[in-house]
C-alpha positions, 0 to 999 in steps of 0.5 A: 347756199342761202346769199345771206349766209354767204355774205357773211363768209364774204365779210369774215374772208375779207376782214381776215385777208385785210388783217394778213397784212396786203394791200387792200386792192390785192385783198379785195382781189382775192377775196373776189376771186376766191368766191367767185371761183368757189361758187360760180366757176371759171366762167366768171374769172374770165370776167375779171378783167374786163371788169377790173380795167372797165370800172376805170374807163371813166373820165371822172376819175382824172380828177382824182390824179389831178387833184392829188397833183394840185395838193402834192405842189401845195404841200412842198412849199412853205404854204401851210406855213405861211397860212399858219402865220397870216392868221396868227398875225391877224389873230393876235389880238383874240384870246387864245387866238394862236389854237384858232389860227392853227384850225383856220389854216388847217381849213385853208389848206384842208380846202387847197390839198385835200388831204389829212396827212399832208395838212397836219404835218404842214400847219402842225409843223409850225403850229405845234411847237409855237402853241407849246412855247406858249403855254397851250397844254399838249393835248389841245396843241396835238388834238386840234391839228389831228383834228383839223387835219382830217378837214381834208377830206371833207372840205372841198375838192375831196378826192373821197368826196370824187370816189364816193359820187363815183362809186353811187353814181352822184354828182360830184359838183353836188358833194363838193357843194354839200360838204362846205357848210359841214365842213364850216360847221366842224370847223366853228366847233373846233374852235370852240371846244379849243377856246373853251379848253385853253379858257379851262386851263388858266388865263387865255389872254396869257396865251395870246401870241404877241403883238404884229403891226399894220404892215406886218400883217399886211405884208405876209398876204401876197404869198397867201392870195394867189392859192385863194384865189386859186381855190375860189377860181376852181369853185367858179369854174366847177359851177360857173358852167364853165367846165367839168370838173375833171377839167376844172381839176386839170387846170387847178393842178397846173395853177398850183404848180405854177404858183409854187415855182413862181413865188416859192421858187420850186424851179428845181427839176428834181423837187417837181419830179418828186411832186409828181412822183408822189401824186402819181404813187398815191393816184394809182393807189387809189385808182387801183383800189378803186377797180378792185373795188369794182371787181368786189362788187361785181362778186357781191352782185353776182352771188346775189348778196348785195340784193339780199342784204338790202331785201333783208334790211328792207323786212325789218321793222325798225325805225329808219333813225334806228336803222341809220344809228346801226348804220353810223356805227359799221362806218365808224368801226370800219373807219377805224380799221380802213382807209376811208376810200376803202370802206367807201367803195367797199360800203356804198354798193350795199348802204346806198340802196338801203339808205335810200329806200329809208328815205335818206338822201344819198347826197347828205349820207355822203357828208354823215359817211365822210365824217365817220371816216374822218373820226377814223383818222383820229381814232385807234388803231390806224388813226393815221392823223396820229401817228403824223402828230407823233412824227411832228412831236415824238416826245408827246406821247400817243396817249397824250395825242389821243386824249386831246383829240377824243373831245373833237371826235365828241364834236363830230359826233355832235356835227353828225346829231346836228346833220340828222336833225337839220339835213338841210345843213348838207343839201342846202347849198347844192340846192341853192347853187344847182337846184333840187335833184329830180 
């Protein structure tokens, strides 16, 4: 059977058994099992677990759990909150300032969880209801923290970021470098479609939230410093030559746990166990995913789809812009219906050749793929940014939400026209701090 025409049974058989309602691993699983067995026999089964067990024997992927744990003790405690007010004091004084601490502390805590959900329920829990009680209209209250929210993964250390350098075999150090500058920049956008927004809607110094003194700005800085210097120290220690980073996360996961018993009092068994828990409940299911991924790429490989579709791709005569706006669009509509892990390691055995034959760079592909899946997070029908602001805020509508977010998904877009048309944005820093990659 012609490979490409099988890699399109492949794409139906596997959009259809991710729509039955399974987790995408056991999906991935059947679906590599089911072709493999169709068109390669039992020989190949007896593979499977070797391959499932063998793509997570790698030391690289402690970071993943690791991470997790650092942003889990972060998110339990009154962090975000205190982020959230630290700004807001330090801020009072701009116009329409309370919307532009919301976004600054979404970044913050984007930087030390590195997580969407989490940061938009930590900063929107506090933030949301402080912008509506100050006039702000619902649409910018709700669509900046979703918006902000999806900062997570794109902001250093992001766990997609860590599956991503896995997956392409990319030096992790190098992503995390390559999405600080984007990720200021998506930020710097924010800030400035909500200022132009709140300044649209009426008197944006009526807006601003009220009046803090010296020491009151001064005295909320001790419960913010420890986790900055925490990130700052993770930062030096990945690139200082220091450690690696799987250790560099291991250390950073206890200073976090550290910080949030000894100023946030977290000393109760009980609510560490539930830190823990949770971060192994979320690790294993991206590990999971992970080797099933793995499994899944092995099907590909093997039916010679993968080397097929990127022969085929390689044929067409198209400009390498055009072939990267199709593209852009396959990451967004996957994104919509994905979890971004998903659709990273789902996608990057095939794009990842033809992207770099087109000349692309893989480093600054994976910043253009990271905000496609960061619009996902804010677009129908998963969007789960969403349905988290809708948890903060039950009585603004979904409708409301989404259309407060749809001007930040035009930011995006605008960040990845900005990327396309100055890649250095992306590829700059890691230069700069790692030198060129041979």
């Amino acid at each position: 059977m012609d490979p490409l025409f099988l890699g399109g049974l492949v794409a139906i058989a596997t959009i259809l058994v991710l729509f039955s309602g399974v987790s995408v691993a056991l999906g991935l699983l059947i679906v590599s099992a089911g072709f493999l067995l169709t068109f390669d026999g039992f020989r190949s089964l007896e593979l499977m677990p070797e391959i499932l067990f063998g793509k997570l024997d790698n030391f690289a992927l402690l970071s993943i759990p690791m991470f997790i744990i650092m942003g889990s003790s972060i998110a339990s405690t009154r962090a975000g909150a205190d982020l959230y007010e630290a700004l807001e004091r330090w801020l009072t004084r701009v116009p329409g300032g309370l919307v532009v601490s919301n976004l600054g502390a979404c970044a913050l805590f984007a930087a030390m969880s590195g997580s969407s959900p989490a940061t938009c329920a930590a900063i929107g829990k506090m933030g949301i209801p402080e912008m509506r009680k100050r006039g702000y209209p619902d649409g910018v209250a709700a669509g900046s923290i979703a918006a902000g929210g999806t900062l997570g993964i794109l902001i250093p250390p992001s766990v997609t970021m860590i599956v991503y350098g896995i997956a392409t075999e990319t030096s992790i150090g190098r992503l995390f470098l390559a999405g600080v500058v984007p990720g200021l920049l998506l930020v710097g956008l924010f800030m400035v479609w909500s200022l132009y927004s709140t300044w649209r809607s009426g008197d944006a110094s009526r807006l601003s939230a009220g009046s803090y003194t010296w020491a009151q700005r001064f005295e909320i800085l001790p419960r913010v410093v420890p986790f900055l210097l925490i990130i700052l120290g993770v930062l030096y220690a990945m690139y200082g030559g220091i450690a690696t980073p799987s250790e560099t996360a291991a250390v950073g996961a206890l200073m976090c746990l550290l910080v949030a018993m000894i100023i946030y009092k977290l000393w109760h068994p009980s609510k560490i166990w539930i830190v823990l828990r949770d971060s192994t409940k979320e690790s294993v299911m991206i590990l999971f995913i992970i080797a099933a991924a793995g499994v899944f790429s092995y099907m590909l490989s093997s039916l010679f789809i993968t080397q097929s579709i990127a022969e085929w791709i390689g044929t067409l005569d198209v400009n390498r812009w055009v072939l990267m706006g199709a593209v852009n669009i396959f990451l967004l509509i996957a994104g919509f219906f994905l979890p971004p892990v998903a659709v990273i390691l789902m996608a990057a055995p095939i794009l990842l050749p033809i992207i770099t034959t087109a000349g692309f760079d893989p480093i600054w592909f994976a910043v253009v793929l990271t905000i496609n899946m960061e619009i996902g997070l804010i677009s129908p029908p998963v969007g789960l940014n969403l349905y988290v602001i809708n948890g903060i805020a039950p009585d603004i509508s979904l409708k409301t939400i989404l259309t407060g977010s749809l001007p930040f998904v035009a930011c995006m877009v605008l960040a990845i026209i900005l990327l396309c048309l100055f890649p250095s944005l992306a590829t700059w820093l890691p230069d700069i701090v790692m030198g060129k990659a041979i």
